[in-house]
N, C-alpha and C positions, 0 to 999 in steps of 0.2 A: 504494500500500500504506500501510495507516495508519501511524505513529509510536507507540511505547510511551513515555511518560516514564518513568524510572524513577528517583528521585530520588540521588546519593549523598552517602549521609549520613557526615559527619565523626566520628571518637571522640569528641568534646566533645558534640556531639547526638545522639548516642542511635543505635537503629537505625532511628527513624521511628515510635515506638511510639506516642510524646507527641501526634504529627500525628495516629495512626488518629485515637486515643481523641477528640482536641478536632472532629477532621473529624463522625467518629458523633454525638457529641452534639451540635452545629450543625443537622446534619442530621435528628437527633430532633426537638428545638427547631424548625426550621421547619415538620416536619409536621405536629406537635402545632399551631402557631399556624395553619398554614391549616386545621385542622379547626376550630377555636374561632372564625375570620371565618367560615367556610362555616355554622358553625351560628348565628353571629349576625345573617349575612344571612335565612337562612332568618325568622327570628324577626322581622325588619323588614319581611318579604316579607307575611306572615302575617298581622301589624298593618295592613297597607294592600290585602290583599284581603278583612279585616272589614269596614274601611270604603266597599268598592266599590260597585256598583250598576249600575243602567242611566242614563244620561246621554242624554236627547235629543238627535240627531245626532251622537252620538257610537258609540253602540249600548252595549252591556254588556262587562264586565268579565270577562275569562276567568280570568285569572292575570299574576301577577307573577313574572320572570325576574329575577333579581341580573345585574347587568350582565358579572359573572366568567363564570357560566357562559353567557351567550348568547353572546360571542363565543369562547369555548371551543368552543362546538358551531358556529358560523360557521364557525371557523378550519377545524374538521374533516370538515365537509359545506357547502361555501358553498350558502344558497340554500335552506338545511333550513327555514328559521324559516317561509317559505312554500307548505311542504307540507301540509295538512293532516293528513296521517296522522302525518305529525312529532310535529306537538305536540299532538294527541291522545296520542300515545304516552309523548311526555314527561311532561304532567301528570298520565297516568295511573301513571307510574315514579315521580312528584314529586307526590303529592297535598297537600302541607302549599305547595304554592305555585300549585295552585290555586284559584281565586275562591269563594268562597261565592257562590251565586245564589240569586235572587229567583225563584219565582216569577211570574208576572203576575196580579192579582186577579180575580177571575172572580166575578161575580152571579149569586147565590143568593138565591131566594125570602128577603126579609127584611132583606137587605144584601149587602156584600162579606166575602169572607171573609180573615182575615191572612192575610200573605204566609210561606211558607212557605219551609226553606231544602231545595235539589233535592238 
């Protein structure tokens, strides 16, 4: 059976009230900073799927994962990263972390034509 702590507080400290309030704001404060890292990964993610491409022997560039959340979803489906339907789904729920693509130039009468973004 779990444990309840329940703390008892002395007349010289209060009845615990001091503790909510500093606990809520801690706890504010840390949520607000992981939204502010999560949206400045996202931003670093986005910077290096501009610069992607296709790389010989390498193949092409799908998308870029922040390292927080791939083992986030590890931890929560081992094994996910190698589904295909996975991360199809992912980068379709996450488009600003997936790739820009190329597509392949293809010859038309007269030359090739720019490569366009898919």
């Amino acid at each position: 059976m779990a444990e309840i702590f329940i703390p008892k507080w002395g007349k010289a400290q209060g009845n615990g009230s001091q503790f909510m309030k500093n606990l809520e704001k801690h706890l504010r404060y840390e949520v607000d900073l992981e939204k502010y890292e999560a949206k400045k990964r996202e931003i670093e993610c986005g910077k290096e799927n501009g610069e992607g491409g296709q790389v010989e022997g390498l193949g092409q560039l799908k998308g870029t994962i922040p390292a927080r959340e791939y083992f986030r979803w590890h931890q929560d489906k081992q094994g996910c990263w190698g589904d295909k339907a996975f991360t199809n789904e992912f980068f379709r729920d996450n488009p600003h972390l997936k790739a820009k693509s190329f597509t392949k130039k293809t010859f038309v009468a007269g030359g090739f034509t720019k490569p366009s973004f898919a």
